[in-house]
Gaussian input, Z-matrix of N, CA and C with variables (Angstrom, degrees):
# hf/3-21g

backbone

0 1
 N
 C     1     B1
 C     2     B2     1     A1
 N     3     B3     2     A2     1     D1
 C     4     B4     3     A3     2     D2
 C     5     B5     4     A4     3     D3
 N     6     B6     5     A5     4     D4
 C     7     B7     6     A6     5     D5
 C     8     B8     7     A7     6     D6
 N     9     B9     8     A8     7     D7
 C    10    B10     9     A9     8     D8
 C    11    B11    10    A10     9     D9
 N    12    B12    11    A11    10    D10
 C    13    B13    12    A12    11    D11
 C    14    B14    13    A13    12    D12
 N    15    B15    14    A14    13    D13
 C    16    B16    15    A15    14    D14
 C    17    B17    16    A16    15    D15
 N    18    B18    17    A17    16    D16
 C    19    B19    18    A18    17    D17
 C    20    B20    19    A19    18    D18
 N    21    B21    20    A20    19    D19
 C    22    B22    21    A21    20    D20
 C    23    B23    22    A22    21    D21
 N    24    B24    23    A23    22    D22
 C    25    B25    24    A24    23    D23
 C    26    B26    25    A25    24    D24
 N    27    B27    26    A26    25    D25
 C    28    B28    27    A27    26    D26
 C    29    B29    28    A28    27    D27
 N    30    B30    29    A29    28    D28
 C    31    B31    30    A30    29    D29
 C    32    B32    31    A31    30    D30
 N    33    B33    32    A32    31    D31
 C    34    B34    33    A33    32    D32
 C    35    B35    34    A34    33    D33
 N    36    B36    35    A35    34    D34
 C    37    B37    36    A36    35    D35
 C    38    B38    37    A37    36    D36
 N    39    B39    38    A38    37    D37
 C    40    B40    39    A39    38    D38
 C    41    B41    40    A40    39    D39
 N    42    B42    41    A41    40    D40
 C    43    B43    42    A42    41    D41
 C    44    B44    43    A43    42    D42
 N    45    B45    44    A44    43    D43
 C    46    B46    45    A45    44    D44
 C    47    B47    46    A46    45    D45
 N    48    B48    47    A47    46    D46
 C    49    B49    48    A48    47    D47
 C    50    B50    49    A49    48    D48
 N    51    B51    50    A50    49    D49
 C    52    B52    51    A51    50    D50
 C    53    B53    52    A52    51    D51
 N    54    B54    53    A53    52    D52
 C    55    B55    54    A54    53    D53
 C    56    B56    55    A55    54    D54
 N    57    B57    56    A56    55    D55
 C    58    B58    57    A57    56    D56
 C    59    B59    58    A58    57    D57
 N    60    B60    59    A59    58    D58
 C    61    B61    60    A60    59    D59
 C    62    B62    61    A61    60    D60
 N    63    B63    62    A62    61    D61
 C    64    B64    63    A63    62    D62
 C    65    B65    64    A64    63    D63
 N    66    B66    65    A65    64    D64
 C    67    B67    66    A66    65    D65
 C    68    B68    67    A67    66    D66
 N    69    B69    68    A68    67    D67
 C    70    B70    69    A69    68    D68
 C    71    B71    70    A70    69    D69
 N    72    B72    71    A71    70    D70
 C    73    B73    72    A72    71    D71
 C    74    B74    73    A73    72    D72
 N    75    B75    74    A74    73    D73
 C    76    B76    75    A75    74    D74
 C    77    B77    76    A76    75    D75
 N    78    B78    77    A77    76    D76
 C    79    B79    78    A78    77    D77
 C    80    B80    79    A79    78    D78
 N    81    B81    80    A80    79    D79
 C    82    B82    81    A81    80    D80
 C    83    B83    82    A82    81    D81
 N    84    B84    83    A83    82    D82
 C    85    B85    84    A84    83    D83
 C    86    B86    85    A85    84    D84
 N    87    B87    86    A86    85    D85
 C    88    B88    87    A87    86    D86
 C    89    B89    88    A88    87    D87
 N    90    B90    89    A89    88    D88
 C    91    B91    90    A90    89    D89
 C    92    B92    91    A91    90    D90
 N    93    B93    92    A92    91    D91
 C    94    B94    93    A93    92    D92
 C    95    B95    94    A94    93    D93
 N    96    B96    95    A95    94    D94
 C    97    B97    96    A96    95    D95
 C    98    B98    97    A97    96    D96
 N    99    B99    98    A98    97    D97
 C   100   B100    99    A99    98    D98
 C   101   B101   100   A100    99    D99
 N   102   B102   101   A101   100   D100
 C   103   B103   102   A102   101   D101
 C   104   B104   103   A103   102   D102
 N   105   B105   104   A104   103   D103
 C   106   B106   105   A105   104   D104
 C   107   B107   106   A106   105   D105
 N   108   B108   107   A107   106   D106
 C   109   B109   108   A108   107   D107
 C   110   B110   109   A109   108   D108
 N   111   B111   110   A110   109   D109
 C   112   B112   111   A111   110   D110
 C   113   B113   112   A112   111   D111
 N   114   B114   113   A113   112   D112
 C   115   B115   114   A114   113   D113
 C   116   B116   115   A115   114   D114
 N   117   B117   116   A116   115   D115
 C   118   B118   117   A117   116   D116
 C   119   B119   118   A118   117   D117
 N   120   B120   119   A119   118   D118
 C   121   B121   120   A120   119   D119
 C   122   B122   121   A121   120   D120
 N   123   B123   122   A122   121   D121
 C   124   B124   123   A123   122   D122
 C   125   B125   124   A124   123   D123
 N   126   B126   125   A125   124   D124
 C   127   B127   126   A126   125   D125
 C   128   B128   127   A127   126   D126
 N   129   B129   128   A128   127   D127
 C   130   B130   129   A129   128   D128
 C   131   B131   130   A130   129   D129
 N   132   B132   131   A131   130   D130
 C   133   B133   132   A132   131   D131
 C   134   B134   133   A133   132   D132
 N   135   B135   134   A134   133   D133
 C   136   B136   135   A135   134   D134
 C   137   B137   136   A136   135   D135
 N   138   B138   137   A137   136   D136
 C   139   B139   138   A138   137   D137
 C   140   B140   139   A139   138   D138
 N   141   B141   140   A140   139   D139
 C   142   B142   141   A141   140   D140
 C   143   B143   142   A142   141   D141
 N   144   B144   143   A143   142   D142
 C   145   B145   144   A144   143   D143
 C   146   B146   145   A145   144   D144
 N   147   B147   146   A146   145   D145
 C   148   B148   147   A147   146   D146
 C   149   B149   148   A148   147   D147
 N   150   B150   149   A149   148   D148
 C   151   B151   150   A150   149   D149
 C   152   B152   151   A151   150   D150
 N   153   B153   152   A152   151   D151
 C   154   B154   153   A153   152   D152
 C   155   B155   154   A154   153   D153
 N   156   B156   155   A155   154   D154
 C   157   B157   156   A156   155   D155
 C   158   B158   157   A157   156   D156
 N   159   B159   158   A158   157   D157
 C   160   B160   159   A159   158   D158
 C   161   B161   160   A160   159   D159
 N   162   B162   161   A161   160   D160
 C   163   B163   162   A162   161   D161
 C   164   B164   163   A163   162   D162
 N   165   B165   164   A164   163   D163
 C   166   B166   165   A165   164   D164
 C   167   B167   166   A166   165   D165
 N   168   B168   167   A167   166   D166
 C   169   B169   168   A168   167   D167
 C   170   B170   169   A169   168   D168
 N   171   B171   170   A170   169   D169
 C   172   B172   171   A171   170   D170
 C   173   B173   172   A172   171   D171
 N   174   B174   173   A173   172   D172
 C   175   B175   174   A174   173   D173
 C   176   B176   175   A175   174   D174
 N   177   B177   176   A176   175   D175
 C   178   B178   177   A177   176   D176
 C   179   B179   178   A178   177   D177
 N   180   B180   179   A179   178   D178
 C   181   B181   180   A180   179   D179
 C   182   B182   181   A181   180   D180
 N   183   B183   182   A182   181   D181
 C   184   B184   183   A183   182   D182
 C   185   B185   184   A184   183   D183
 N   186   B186   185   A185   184   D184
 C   187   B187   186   A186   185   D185
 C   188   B188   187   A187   186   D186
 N   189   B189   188   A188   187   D187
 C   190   B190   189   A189   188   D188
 C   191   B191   190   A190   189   D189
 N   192   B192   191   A191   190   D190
 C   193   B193   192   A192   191   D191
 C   194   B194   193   A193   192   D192
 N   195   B195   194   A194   193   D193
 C   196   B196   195   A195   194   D194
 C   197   B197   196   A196   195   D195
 N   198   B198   197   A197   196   D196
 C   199   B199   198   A198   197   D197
 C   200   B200   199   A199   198   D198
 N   201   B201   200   A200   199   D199
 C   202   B202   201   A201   200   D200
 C   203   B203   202   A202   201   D201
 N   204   B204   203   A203   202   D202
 C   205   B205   204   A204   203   D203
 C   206   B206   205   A205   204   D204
 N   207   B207   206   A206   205   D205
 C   208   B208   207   A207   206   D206
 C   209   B209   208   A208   207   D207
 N   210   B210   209   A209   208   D208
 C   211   B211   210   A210   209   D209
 C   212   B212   211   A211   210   D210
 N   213   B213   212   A212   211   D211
 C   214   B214   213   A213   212   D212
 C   215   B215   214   A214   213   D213

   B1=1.4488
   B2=1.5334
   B3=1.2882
   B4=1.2901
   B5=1.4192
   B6=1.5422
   B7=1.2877
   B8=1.1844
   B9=1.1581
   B10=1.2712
   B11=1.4286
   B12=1.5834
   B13=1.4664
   B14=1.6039
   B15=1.5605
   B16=1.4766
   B17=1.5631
   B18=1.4627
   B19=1.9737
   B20=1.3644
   B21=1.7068
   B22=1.7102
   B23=1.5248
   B24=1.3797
   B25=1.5607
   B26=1.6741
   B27=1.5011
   B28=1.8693
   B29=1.4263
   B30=1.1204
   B31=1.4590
   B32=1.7913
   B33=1.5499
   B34=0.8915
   B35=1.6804
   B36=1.3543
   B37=1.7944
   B38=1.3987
   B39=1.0509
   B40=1.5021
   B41=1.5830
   B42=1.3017
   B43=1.1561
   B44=1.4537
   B45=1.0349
   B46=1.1493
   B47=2.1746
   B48=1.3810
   B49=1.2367
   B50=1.6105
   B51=1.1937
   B52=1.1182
   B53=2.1713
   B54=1.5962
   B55=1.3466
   B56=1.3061
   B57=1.5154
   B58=1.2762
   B59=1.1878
   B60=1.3460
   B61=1.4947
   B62=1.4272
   B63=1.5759
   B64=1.2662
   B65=1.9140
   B66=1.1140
   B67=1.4675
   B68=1.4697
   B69=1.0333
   B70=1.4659
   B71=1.9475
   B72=1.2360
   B73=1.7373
   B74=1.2310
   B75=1.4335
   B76=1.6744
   B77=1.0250
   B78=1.5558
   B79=1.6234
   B80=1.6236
   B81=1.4818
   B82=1.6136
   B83=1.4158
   B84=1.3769
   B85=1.7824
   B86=0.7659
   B87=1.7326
   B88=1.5902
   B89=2.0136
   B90=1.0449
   B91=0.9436
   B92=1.9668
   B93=1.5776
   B94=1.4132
   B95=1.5044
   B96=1.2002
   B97=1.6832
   B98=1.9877
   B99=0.9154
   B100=1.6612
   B101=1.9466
   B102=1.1891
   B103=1.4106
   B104=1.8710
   B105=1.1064
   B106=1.1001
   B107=1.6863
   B108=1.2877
   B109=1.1117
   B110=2.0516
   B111=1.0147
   B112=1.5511
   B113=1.8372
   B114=1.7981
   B115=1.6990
   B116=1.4863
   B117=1.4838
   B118=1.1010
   B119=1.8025
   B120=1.2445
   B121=1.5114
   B122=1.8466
   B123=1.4519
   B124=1.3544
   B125=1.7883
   B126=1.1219
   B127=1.3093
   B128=1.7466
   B129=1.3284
   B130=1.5928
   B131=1.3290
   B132=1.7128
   B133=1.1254
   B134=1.3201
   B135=1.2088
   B136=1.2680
   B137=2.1614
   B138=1.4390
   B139=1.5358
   B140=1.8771
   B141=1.2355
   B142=1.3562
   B143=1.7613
   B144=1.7643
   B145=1.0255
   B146=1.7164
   B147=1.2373
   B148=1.7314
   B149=1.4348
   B150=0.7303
   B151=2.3507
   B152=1.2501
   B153=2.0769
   B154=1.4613
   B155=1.3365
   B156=1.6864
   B157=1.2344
   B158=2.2249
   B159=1.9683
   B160=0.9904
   B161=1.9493
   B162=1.6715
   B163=1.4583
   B164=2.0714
   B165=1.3048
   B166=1.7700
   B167=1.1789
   B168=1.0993
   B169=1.7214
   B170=2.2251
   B171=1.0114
   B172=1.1477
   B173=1.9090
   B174=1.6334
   B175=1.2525
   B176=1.2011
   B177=1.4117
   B178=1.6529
   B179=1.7957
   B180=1.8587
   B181=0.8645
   B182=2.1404
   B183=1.5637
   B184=1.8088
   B185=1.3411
   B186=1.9171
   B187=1.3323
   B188=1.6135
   B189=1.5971
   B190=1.5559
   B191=2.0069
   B192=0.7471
   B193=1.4886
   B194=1.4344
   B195=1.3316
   B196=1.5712
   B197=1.3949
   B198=1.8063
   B199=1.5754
   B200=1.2846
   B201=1.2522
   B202=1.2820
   B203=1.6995
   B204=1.4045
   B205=1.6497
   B206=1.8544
   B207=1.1834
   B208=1.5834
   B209=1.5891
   B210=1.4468
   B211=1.3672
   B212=2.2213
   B213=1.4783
   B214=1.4139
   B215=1.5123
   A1=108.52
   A2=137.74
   A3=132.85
   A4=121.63
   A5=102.69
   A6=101.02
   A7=113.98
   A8=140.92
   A9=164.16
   A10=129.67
   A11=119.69
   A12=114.34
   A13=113.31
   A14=103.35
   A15=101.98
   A16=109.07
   A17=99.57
   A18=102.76
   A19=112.35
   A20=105.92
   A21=116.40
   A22=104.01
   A23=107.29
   A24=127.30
   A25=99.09
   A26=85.07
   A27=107.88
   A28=105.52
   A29=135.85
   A30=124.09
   A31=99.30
   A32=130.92
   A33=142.49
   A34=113.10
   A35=103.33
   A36=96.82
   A37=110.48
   A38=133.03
   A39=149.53
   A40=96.94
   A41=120.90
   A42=126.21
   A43=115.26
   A44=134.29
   A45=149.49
   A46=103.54
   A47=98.51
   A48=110.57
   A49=111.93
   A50=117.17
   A51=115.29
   A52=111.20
   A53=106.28
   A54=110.34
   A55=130.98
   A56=105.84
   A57=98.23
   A58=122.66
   A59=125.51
   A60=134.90
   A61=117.51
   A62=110.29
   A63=109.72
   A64=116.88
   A65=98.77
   A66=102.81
   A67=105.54
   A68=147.33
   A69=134.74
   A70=112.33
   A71=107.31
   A72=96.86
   A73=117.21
   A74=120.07
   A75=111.14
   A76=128.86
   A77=136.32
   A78=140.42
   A79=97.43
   A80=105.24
   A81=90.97
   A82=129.79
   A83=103.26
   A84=88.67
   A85=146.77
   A86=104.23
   A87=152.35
   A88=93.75
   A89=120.97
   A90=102.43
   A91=100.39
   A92=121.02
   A93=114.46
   A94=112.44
   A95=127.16
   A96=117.19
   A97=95.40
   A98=129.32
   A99=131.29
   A100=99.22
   A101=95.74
   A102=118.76
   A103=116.81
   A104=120.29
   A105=136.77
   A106=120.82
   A107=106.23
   A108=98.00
   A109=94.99
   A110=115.26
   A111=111.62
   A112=94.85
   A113=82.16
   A114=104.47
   A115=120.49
   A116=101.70
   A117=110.13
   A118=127.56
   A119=102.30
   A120=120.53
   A121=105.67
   A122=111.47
   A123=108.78
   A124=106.35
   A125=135.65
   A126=123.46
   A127=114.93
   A128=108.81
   A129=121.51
   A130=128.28
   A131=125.42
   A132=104.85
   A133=109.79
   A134=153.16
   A135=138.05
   A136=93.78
   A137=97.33
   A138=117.70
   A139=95.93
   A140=113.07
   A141=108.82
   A142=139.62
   A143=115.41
   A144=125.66
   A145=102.59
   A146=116.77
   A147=116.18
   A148=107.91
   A149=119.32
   A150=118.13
   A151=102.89
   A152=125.12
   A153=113.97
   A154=125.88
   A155=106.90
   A156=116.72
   A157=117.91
   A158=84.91
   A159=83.07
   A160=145.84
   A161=84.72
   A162=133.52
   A163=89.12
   A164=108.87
   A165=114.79
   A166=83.46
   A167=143.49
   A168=137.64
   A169=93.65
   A170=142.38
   A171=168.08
   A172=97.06
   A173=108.55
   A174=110.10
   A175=129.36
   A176=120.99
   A177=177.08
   A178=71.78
   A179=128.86
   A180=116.92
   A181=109.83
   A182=94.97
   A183=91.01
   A184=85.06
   A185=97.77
   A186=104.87
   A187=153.46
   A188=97.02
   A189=107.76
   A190=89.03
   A191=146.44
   A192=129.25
   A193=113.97
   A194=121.93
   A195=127.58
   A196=125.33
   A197=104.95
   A198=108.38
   A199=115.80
   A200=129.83
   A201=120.31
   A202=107.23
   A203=98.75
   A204=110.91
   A205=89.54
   A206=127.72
   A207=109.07
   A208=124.34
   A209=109.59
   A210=90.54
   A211=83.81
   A212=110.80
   A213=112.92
   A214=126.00
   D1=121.20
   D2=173.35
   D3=-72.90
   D4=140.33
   D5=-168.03
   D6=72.88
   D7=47.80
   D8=146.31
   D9=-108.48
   D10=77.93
   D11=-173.15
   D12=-69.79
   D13=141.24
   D14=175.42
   D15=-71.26
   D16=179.75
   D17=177.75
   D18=-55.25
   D19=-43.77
   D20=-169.20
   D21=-52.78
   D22=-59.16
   D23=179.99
   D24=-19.49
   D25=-77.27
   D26=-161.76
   D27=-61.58
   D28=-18.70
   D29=-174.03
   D30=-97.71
   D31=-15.71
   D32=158.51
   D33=-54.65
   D34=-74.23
   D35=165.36
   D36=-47.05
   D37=-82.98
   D38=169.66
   D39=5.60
   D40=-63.74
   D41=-173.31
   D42=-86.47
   D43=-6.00
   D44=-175.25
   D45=-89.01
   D46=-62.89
   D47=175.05
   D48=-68.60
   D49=-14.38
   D50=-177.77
   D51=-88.27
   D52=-26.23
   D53=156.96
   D54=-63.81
   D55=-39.19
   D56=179.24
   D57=-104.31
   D58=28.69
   D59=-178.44
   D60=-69.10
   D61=-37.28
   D62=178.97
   D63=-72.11
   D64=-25.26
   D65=178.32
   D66=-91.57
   D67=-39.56
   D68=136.96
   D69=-21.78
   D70=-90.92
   D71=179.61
   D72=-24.21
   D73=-67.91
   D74=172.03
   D75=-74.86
   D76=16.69
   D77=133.73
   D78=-63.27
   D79=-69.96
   D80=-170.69
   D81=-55.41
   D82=-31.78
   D83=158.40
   D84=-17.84
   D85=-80.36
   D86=177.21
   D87=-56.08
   D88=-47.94
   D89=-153.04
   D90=-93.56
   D91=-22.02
   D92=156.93
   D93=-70.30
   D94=-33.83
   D95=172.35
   D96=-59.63
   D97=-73.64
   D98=177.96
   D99=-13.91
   D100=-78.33
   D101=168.19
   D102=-26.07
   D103=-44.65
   D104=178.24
   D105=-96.44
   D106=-3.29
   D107=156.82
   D108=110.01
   D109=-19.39
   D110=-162.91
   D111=-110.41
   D112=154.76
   D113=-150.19
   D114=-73.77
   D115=-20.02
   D116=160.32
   D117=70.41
   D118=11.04
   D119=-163.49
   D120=-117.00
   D121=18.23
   D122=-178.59
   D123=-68.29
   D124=39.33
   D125=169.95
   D126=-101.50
   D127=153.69
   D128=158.87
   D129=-28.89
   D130=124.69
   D131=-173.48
   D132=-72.86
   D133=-151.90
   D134=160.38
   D135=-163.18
   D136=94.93
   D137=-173.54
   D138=-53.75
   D139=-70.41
   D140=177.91
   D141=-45.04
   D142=-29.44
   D143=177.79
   D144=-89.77
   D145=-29.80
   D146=170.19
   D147=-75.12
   D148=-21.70
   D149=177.23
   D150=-113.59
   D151=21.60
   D152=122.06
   D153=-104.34
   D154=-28.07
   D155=-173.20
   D156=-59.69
   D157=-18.65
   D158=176.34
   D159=-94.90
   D160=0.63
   D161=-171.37
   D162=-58.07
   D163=164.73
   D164=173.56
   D165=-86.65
   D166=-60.05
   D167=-149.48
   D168=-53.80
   D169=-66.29
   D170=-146.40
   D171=-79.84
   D172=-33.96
   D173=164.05
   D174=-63.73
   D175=-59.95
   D176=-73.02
   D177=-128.71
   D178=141.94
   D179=171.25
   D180=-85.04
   D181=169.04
   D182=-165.22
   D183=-144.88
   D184=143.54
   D185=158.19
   D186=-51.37
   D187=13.54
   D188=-157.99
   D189=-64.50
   D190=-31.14
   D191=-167.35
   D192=-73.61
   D193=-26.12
   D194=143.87
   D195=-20.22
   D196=-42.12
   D197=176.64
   D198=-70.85
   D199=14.84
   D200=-173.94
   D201=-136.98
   D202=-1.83
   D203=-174.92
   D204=-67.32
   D205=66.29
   D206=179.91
   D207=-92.58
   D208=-10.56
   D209=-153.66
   D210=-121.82
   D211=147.84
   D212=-178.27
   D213=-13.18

């Protein structure tokens, strides 16, 4: 029948959506506060992660989106 996920399938998403839920909620936050008008920038500066982030190496593009290439 098309469009019919098996159990394996669905407990695969299931678990899948279930990792990235927390990083979803705090996109959607951030992004209905945006939405609403508020600035949304109440976080910590963090001196050490800005004097790497700002380094060429830290620019330079990287394979990290590969980690998510998972499925065929």
């Amino acid at each position: 029948m098309a469009g019919k996920v098996s159990g394996l399938e669905h407990q695969r998403r299931a678990r899948s959506w279930h990792v990235g839920e927390p990083h979803l909620s705090h996109y959607t936050a951030w992004f209905l506060g945006r939405a609403d008008g508020a600035a949304n920038t109440g976080g910590a500066f963090d001196a050490r992660m800005y004097r790497y982030a700002i380094q060429p190496e830290a620019q330079a593009p990287s394979n990290a989106s590969a980690c998510f290439n998972v499925l065929p």
